[in-house]
N, C-alpha and C positions, 0 to 999 in steps of 0.2 A: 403022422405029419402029412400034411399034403403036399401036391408035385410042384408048386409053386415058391414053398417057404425056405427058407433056409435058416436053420438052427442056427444061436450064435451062442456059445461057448463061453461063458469068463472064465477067467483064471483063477485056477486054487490059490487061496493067500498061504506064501510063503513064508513067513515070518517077518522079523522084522524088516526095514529098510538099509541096504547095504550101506556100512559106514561110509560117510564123507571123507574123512580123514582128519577132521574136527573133533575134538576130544574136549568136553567143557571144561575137565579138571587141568588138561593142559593148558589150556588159553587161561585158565586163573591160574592158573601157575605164574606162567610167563607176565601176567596182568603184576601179580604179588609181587614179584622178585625186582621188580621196575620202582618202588616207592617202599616208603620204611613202616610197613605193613605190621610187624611186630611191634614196631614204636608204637602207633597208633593204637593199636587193636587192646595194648598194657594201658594207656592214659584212662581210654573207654571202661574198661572193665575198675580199674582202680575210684571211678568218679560214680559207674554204677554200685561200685560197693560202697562207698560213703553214703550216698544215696538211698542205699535197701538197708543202712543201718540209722536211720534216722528215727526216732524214738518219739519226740508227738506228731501230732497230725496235723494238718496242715491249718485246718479251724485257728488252733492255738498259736500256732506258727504266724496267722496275719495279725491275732489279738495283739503278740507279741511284740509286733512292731520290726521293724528293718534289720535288728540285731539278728533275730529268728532267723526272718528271711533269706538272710545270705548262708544260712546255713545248706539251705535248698537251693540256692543259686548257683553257687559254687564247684559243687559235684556236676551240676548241667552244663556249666563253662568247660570243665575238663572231659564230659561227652562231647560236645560242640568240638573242642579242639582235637580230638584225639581223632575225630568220623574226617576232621578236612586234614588233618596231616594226612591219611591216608589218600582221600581224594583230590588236592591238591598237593600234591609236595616240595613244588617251587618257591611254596610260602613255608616252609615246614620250620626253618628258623623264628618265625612270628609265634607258631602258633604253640609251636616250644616255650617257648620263651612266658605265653601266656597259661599256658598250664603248669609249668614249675610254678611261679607264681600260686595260680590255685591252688594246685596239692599243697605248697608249704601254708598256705591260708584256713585249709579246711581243719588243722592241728590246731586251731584256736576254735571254730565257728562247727565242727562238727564231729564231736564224739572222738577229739583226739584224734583225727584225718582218717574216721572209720574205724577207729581200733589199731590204730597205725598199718595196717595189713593198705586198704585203699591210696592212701598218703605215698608209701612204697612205690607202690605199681603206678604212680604216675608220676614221680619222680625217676624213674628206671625209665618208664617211658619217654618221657622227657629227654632225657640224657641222652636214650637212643636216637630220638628223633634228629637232635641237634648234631649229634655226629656223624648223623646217615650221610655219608659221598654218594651222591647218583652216579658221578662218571666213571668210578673205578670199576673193573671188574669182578667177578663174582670168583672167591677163593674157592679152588676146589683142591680136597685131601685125597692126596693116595692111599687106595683101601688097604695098603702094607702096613698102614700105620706109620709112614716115612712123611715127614713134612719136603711143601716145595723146594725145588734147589734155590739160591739167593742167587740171582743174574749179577751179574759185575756190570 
């Protein structure tokens, strides 16, 4: 080196970046627990299995005419409902209300509502949905296996 320069040093990388205190699984957590997450998430999957058990193809399905089509409709209305109960849940009564509907429709229009197994699952979802309370508190069990005391 010469008498002029001065060497400049970076720093060994030390691993990763000290945590924030943000945790992503917590914040979905805390996200989930706010809206009827389980309602939804059972509508979805019950409309995607109507859906994946659908037997011609879609070709035959337009030949077929409107009868057909709603067969494929259907099961997308109860994805549709099920993805905004979770992400809007102030309307979750509506969208309740319009997927019972589906599910009990698709037992005419598709494969017996997926083998009845789909029809199910959106019917339970449903039902959760419609019951979910936002404003109550979240029940927590003591690990004793002792349920809460009852307040007078």
């Amino acid at each position: 080196m010469t008498a002029g320069s001065e060497a400049t040093v970076e720093p060994a990388d030390t691993g990763p970046p000290a945590p924030s205190g943000r945790h992503p699984w917590r914040t979905f957590g805390r996200w989930r627990h706010r809206r009827p997450f389980g309602a939804g998430l059972a509508i979805a999957l019950g409309g995607a299995e109507i859906l994946l058990t659908q037997q011609a193809s879609i070709s035959v399905i337009l030949t077929a005419g409107a009868d057909g089509l709603v067969g494929y409709v259907l099961p997308v209305i109860m994805i549709v409902s099920g993805l905004l109960i979770v992400l809007n849940p102030r309307q979750r009564l509506f969208y309740s209300i319009v997927a019972v509907l589906a599910s009990l429709a698709t037992w005419v229009t598709s494969n017996l509502g997926g083998f009845i197994v789909g029809m199910l699952l959106g019917l339970v979802g449903s039902s959760l949905a419609f019951g979910w309370l936002p404003d109550q508190p979240r029940r927590r069990w003591r690990r004793a296996g002792a349920r809460p005391e009852k307040q007078a």
